[in-house]
Backbone atoms as SQL, in Angstrom:
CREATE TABLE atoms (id INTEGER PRIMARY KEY, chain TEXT, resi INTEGER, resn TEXT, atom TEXT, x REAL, y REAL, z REAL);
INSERT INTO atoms VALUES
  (1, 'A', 1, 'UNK', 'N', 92.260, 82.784, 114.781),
  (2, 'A', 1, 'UNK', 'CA', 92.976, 83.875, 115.409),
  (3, 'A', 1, 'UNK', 'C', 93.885, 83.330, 116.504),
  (4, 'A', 2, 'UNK', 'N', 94.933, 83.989, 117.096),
  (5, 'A', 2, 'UNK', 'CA', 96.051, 84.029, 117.729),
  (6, 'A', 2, 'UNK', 'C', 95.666, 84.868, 118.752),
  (7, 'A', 3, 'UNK', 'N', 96.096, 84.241, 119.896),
  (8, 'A', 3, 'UNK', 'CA', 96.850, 85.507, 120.793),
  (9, 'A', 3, 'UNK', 'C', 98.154, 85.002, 120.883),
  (10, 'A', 4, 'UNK', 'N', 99.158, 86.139, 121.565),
  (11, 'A', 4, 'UNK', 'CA', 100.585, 85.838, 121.408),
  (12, 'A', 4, 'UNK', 'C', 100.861, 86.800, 122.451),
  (13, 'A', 5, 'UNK', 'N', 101.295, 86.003, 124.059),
  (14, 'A', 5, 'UNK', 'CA', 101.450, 86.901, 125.203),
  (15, 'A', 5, 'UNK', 'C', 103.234, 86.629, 125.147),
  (16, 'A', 6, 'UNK', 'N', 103.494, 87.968, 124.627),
  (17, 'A', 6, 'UNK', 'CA', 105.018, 88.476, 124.793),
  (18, 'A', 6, 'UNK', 'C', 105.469, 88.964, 125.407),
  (19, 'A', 7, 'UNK', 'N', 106.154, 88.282, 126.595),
  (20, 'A', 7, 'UNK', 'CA', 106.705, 88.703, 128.009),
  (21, 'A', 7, 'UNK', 'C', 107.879, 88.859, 127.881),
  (22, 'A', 8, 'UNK', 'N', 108.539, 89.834, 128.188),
  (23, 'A', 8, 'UNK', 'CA', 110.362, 90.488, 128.515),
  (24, 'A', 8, 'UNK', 'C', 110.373, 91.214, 129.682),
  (25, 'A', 9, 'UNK', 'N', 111.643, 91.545, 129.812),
  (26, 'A', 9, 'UNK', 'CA', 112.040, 92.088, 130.757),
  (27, 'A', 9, 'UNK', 'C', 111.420, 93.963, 130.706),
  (28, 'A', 10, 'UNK', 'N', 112.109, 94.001, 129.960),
  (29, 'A', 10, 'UNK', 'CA', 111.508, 95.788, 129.476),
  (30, 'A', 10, 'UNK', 'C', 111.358, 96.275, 127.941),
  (31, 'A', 11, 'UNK', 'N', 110.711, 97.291, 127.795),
  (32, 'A', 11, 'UNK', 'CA', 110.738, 97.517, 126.640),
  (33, 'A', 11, 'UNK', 'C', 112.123, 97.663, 125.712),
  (34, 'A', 12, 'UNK', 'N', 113.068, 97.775, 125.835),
  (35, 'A', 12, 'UNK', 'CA', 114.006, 97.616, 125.350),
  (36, 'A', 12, 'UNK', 'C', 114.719, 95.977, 124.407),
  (37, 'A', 13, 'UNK', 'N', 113.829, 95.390, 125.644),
  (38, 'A', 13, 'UNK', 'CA', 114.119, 93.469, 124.909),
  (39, 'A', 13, 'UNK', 'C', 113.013, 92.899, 124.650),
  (40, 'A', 14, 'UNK', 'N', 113.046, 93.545, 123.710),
  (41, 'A', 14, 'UNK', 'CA', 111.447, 92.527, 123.035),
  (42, 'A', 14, 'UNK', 'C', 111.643, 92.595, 121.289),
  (43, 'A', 15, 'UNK', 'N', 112.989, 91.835, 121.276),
  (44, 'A', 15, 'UNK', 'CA', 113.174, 91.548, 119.585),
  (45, 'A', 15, 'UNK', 'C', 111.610, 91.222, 118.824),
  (46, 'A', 16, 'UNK', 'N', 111.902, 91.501, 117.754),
  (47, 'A', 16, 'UNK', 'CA', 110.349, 91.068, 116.621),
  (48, 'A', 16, 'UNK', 'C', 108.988, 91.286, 117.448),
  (49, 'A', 17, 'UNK', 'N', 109.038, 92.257, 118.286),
  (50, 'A', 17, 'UNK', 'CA', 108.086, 92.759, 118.841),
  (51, 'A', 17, 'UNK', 'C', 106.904, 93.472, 117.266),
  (52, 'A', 18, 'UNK', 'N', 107.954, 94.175, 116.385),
  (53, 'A', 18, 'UNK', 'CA', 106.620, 94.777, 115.569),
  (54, 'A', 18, 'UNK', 'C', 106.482, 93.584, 114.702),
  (55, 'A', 19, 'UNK', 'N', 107.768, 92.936, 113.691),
  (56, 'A', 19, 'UNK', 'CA', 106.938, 91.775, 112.981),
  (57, 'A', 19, 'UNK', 'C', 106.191, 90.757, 112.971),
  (58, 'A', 20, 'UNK', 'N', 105.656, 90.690, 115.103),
  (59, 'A', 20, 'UNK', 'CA', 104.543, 90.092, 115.415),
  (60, 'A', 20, 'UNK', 'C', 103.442, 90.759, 115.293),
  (61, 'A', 21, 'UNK', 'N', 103.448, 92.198, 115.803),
  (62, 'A', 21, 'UNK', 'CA', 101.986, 92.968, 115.621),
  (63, 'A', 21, 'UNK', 'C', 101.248, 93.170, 114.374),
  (64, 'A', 22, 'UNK', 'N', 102.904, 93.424, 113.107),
  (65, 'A', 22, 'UNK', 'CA', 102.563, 93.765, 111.581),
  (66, 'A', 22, 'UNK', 'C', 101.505, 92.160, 111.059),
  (67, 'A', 23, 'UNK', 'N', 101.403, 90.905, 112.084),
  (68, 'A', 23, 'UNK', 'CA', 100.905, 89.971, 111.964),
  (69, 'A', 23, 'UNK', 'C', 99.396, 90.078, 112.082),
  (70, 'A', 24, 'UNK', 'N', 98.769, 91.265, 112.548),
  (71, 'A', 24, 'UNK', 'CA', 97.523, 91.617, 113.135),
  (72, 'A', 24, 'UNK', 'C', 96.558, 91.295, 111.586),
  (73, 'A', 25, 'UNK', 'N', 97.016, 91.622, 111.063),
  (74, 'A', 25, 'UNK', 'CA', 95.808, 91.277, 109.302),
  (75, 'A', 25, 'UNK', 'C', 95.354, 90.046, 109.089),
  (76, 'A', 26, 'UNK', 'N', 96.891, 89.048, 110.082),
  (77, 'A', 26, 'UNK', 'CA', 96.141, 87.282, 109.440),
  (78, 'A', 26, 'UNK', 'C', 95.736, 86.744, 110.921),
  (79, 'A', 27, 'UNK', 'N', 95.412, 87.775, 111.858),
  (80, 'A', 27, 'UNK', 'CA', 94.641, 87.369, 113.038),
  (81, 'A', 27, 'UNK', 'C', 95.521, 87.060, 114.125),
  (82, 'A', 28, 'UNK', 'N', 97.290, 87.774, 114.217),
  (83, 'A', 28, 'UNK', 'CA', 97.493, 87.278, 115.052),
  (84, 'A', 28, 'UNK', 'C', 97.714, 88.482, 116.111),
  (85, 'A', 29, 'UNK', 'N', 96.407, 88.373, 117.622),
  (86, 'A', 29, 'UNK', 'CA', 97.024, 89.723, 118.281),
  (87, 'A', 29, 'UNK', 'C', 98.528, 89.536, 119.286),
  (88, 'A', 30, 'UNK', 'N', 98.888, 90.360, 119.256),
  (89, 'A', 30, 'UNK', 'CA', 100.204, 90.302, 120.496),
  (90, 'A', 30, 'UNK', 'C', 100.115, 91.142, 121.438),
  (91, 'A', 31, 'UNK', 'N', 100.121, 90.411, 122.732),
  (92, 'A', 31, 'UNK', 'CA', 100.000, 91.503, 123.823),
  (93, 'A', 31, 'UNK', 'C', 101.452, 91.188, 124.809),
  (94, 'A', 32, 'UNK', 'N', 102.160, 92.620, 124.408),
  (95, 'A', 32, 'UNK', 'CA', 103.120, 92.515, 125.167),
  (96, 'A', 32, 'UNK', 'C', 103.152, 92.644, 126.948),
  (97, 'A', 33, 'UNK', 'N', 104.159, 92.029, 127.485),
  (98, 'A', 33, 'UNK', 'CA', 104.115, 92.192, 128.889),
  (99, 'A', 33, 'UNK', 'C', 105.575, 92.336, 129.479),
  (100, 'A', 34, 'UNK', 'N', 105.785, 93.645, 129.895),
  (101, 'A', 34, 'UNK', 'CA', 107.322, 93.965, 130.325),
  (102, 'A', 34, 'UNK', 'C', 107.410, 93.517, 132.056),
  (103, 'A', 35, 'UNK', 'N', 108.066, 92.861, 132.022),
  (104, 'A', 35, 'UNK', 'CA', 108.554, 92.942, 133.719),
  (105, 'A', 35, 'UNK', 'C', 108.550, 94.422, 134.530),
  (106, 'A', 36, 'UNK', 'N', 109.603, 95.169, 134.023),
  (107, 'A', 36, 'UNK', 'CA', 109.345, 96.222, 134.576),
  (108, 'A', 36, 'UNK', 'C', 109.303, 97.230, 133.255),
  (109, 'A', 37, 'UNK', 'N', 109.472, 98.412, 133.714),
  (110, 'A', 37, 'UNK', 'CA', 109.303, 100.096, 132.702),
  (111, 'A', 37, 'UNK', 'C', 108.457, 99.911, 132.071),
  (112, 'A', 38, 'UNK', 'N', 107.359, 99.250, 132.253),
  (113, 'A', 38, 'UNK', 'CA', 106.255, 99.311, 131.083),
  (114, 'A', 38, 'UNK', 'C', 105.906, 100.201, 130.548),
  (115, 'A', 39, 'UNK', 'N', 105.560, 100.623, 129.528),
  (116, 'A', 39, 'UNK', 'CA', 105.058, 101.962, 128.629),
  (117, 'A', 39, 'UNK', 'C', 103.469, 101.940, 129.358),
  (118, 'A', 40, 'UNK', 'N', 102.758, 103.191, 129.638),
  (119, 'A', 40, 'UNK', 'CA', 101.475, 103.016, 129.902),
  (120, 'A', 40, 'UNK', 'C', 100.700, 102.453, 129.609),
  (121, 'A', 41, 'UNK', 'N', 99.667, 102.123, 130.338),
  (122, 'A', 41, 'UNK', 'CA', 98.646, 101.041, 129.425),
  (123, 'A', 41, 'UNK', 'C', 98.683, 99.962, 129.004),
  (124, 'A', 42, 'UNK', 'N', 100.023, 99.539, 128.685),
  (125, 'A', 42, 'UNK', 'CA', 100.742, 98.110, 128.645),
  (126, 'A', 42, 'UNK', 'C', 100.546, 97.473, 129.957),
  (127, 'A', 43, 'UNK', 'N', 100.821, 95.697, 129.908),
  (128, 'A', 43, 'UNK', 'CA', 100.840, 94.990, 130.622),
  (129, 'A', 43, 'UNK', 'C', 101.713, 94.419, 131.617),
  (130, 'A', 44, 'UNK', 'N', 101.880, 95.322, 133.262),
  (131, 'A', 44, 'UNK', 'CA', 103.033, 95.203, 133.547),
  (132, 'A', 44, 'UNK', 'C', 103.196, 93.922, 134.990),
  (133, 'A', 45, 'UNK', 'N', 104.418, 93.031, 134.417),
  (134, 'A', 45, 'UNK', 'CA', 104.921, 92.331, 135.969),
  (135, 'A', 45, 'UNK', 'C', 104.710, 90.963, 135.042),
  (136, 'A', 46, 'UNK', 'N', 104.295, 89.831, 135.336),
  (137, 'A', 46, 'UNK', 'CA', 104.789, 88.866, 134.734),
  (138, 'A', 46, 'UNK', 'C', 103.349, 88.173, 134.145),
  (139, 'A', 47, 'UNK', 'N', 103.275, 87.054, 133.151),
  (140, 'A', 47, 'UNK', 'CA', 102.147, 86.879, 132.701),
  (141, 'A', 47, 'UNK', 'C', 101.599, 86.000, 133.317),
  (142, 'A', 48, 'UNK', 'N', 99.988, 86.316, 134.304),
  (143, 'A', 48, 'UNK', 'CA', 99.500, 85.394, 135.231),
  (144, 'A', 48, 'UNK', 'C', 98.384, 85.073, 134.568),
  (145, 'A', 49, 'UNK', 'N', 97.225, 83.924, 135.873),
  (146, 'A', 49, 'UNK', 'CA', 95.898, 83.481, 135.162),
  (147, 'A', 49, 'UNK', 'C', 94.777, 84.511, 134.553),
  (148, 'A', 50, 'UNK', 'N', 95.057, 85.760, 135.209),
  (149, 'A', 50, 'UNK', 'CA', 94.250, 86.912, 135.247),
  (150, 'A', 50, 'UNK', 'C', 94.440, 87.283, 133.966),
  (151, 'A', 51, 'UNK', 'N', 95.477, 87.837, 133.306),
  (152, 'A', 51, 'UNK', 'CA', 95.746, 88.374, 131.999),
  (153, 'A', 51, 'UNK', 'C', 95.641, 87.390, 131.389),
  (154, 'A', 52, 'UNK', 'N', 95.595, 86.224, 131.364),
  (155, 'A', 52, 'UNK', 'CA', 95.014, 85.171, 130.055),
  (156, 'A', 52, 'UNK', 'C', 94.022, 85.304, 129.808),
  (157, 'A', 53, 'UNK', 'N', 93.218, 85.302, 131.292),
  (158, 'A', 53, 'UNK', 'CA', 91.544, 84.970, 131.015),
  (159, 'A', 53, 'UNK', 'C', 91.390, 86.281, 130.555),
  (160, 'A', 54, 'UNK', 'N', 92.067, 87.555, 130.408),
  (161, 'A', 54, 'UNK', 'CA', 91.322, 88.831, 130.168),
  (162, 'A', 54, 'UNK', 'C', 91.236, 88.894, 128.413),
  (163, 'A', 55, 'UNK', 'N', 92.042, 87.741, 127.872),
  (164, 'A', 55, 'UNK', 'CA', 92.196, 87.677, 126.361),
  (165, 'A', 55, 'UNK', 'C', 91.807, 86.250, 125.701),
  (166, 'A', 56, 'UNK', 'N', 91.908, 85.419, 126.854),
  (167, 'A', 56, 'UNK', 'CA', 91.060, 84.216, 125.875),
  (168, 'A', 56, 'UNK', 'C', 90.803, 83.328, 126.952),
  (169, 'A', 57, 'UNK', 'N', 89.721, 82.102, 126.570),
  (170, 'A', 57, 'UNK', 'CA', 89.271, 80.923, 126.985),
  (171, 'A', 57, 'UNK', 'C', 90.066, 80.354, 126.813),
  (172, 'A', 58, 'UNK', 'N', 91.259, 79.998, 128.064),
  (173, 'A', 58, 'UNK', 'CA', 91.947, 79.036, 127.658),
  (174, 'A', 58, 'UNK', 'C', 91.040, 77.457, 128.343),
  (175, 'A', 59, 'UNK', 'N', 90.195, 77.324, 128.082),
  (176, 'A', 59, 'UNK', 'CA', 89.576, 76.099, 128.344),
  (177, 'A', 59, 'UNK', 'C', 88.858, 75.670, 126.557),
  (178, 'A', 60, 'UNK', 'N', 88.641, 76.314, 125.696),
  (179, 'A', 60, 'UNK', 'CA', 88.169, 76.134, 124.551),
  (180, 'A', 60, 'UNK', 'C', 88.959, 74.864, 123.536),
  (181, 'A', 61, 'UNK', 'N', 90.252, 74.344, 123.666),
  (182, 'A', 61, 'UNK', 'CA', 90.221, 73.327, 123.479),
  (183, 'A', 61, 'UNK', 'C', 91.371, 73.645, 122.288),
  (184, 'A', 62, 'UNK', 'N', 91.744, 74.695, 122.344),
  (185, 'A', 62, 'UNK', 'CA', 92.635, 75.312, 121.157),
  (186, 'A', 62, 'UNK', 'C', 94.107, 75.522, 122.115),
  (187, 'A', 63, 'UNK', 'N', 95.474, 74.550, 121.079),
  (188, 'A', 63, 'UNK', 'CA', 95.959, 74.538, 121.645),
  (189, 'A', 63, 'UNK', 'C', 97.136, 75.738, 122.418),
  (190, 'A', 64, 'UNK', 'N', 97.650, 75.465, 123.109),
  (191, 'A', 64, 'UNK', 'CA', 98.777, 76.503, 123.953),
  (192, 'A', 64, 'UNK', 'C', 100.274, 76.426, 123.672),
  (193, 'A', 65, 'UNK', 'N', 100.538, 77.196, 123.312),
  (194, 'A', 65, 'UNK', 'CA', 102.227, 76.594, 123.017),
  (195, 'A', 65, 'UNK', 'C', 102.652, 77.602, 124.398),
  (196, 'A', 66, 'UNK', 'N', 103.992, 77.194, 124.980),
  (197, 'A', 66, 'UNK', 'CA', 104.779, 77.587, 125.908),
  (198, 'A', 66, 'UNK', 'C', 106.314, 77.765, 125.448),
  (199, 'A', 67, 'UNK', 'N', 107.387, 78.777, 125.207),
  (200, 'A', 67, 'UNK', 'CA', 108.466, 78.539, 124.828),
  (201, 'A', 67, 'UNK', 'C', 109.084, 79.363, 125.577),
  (202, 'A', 68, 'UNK', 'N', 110.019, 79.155, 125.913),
  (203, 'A', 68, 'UNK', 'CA', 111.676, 79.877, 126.718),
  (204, 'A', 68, 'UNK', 'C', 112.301, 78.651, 127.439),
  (205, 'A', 69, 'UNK', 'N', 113.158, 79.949, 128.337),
  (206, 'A', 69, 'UNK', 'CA', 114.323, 79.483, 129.002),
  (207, 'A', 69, 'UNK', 'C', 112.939, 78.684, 130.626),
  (208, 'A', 70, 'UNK', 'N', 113.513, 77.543, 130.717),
  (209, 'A', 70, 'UNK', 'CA', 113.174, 76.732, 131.643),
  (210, 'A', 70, 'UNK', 'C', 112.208, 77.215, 132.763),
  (211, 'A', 71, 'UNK', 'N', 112.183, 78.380, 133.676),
  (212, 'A', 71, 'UNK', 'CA', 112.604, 78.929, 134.665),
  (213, 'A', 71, 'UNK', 'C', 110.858, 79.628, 134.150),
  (214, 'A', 72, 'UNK', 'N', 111.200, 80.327, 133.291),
  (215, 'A', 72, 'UNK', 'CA', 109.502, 80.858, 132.435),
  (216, 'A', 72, 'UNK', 'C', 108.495, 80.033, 132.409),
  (217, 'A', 73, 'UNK', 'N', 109.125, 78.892, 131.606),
  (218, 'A', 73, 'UNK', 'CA', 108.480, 77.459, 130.987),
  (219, 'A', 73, 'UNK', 'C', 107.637, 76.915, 132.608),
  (220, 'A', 74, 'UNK', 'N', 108.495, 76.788, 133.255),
  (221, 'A', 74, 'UNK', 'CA', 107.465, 76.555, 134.866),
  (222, 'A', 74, 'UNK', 'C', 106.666, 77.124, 135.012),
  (223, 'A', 75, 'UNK', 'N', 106.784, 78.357, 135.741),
  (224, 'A', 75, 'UNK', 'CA', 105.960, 79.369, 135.575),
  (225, 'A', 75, 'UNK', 'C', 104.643, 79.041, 134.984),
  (226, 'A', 76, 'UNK', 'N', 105.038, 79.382, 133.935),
  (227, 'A', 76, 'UNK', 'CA', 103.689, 79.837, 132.616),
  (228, 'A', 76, 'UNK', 'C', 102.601, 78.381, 132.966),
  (229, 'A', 77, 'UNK', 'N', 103.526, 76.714, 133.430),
  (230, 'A', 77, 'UNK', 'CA', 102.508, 75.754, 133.283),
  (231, 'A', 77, 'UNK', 'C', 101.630, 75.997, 134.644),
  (232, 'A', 78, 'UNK', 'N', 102.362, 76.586, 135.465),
  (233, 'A', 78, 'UNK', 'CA', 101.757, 76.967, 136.813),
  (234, 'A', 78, 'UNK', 'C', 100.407, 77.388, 136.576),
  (235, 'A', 79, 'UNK', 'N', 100.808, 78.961, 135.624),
  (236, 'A', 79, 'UNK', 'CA', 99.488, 79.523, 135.222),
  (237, 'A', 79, 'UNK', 'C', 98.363, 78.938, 134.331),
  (238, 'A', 80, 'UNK', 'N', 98.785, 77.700, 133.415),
  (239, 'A', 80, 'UNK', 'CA', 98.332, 77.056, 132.951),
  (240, 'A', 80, 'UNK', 'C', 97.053, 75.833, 133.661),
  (241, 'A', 81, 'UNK', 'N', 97.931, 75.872, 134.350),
  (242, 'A', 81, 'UNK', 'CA', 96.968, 74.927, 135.782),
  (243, 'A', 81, 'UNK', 'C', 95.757, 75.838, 136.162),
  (244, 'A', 82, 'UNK', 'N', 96.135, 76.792, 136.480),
  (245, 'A', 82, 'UNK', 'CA', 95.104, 77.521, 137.095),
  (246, 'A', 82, 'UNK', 'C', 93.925, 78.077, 136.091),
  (247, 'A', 83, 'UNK', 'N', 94.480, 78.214, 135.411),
  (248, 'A', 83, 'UNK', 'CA', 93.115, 78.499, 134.059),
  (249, 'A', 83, 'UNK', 'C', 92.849, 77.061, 133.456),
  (250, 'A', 84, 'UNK', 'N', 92.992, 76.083, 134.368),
  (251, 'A', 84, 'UNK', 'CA', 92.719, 75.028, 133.512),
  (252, 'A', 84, 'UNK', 'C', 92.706, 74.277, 132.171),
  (253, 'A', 85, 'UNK', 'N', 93.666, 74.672, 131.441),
  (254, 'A', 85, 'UNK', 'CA', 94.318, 74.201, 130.703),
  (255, 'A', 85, 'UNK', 'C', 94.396, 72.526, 130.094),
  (256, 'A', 86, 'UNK', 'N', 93.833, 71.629, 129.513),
  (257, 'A', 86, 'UNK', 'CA', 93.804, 70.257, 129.483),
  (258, 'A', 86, 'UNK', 'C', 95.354, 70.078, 128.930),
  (259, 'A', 87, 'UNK', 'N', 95.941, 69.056, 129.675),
  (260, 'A', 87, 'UNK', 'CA', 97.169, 68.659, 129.631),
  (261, 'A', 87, 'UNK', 'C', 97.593, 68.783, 127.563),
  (262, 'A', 88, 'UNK', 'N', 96.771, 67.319, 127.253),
  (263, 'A', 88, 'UNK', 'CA', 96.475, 67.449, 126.043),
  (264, 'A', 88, 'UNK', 'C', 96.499, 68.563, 124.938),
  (265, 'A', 89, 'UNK', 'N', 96.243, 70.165, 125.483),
  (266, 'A', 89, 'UNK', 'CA', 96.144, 70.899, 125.208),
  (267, 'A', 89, 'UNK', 'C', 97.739, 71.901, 125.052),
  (268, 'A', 90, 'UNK', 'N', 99.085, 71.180, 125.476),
  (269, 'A', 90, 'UNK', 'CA', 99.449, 72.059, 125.711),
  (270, 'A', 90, 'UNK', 'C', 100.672, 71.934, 125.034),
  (271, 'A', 91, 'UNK', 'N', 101.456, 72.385, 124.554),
  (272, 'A', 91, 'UNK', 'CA', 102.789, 72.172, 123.578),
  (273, 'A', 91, 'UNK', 'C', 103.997, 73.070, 124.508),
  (274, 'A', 92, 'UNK', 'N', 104.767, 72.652, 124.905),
  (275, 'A', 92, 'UNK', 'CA', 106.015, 73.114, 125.890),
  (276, 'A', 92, 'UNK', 'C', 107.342, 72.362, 125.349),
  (277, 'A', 93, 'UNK', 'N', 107.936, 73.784, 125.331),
  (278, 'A', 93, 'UNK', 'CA', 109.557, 73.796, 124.701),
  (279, 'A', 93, 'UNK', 'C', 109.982, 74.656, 125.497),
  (280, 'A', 94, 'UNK', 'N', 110.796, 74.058, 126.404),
  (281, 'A', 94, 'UNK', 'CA', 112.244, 74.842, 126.845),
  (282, 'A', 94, 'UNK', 'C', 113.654, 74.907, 126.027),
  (283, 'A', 95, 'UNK', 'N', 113.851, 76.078, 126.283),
  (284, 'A', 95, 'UNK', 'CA', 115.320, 76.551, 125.703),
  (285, 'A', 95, 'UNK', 'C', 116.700, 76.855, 126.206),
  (286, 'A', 96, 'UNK', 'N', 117.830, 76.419, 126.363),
  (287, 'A', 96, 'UNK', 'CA', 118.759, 77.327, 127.182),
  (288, 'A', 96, 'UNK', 'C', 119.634, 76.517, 126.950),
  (289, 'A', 97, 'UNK', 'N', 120.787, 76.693, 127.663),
  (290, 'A', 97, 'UNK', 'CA', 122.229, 75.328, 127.858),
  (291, 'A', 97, 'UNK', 'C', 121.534, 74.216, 127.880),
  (292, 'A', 98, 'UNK', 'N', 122.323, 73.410, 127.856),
  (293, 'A', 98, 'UNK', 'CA', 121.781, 71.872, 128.199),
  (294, 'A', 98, 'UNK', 'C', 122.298, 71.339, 128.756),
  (295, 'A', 99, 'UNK', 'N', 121.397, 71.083, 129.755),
  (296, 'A', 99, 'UNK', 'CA', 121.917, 70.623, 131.309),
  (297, 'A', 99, 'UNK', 'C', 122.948, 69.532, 131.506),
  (298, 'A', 100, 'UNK', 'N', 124.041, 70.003, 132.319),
  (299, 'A', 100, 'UNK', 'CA', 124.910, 69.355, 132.261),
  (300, 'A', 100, 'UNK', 'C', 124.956, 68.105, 132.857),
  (301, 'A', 101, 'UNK', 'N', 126.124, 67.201, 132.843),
  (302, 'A', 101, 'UNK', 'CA', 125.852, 65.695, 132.823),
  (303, 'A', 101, 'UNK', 'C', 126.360, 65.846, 134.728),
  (304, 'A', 102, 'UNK', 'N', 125.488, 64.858, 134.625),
  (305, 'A', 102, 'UNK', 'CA', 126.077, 64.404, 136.487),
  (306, 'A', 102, 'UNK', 'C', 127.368, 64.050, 136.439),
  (307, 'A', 103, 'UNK', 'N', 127.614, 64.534, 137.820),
  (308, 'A', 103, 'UNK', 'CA', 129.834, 64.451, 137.868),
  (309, 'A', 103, 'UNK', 'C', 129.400, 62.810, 138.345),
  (310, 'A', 104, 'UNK', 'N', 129.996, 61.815, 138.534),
  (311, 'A', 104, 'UNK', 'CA', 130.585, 61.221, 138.986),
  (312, 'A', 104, 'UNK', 'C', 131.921, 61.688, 140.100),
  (313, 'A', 105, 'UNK', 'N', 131.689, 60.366, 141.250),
  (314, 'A', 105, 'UNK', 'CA', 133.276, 60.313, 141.923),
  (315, 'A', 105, 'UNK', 'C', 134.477, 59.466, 141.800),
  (316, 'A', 106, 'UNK', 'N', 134.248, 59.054, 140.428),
  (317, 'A', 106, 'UNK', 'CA', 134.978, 58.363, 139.976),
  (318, 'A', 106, 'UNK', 'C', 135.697, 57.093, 140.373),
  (319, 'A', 107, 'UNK', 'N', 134.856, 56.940, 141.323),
  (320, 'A', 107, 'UNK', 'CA', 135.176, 55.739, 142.490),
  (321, 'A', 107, 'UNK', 'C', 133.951, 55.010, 141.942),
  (322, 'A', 108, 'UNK', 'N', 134.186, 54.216, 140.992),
  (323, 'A', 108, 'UNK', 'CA', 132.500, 53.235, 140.872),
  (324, 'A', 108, 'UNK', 'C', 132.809, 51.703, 141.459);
């Protein structure tokens, strides 16, 4: 089984939000998490150590993937730390522009 913590901004941006849930038959759950306007009962503000541990052992040895834009990708290892997480354990991909090249002053 899966968990799959899907964090956006609001309900409005959360592409393939259902063809992750329609995933629920081969074990994969998704728990969304909106920054803000959360729908009730949903998971609202950003994804911390608290809402991991409320859905899994992340100490069990099964690994973690991490993916977005940079800025998330921190974040999330932050929270990763704190639920203790074994390094070993953890698969991280950032996404976004690619960082641009150092200027030079052309004076070398």
């Amino acid at each position: 089984d899966i968990v799959v913590f899907y964090g956006n901004r609001d309900p409005e941006c959360m592409p393939y939000l259902d063809e992750l849930g329609a995933m629920g038959s081969i074990g994969v759950r998704v728990v969304p998490v909106y920054e803000r306007d959360a729908p009730p009962g949903a998971a609202a503000g950003l994804i911390s150590p608290e809402l991991v541990e409320r859905y899994v052992d992340a100490r069990d040895g099964r690994p973690v993937l991490v993916t977005g834009p940079p800025l998330m990708v921190t974040a999330m290892e932050s929270v990763l730390d704190e639920v203790r997480v074994p390094q070993d354990a953890r698969l991280i991909e950032r996404f976004g522009p690619a960082p641009r090249p150092a200027r030079t002053s052309g004076k070398e």
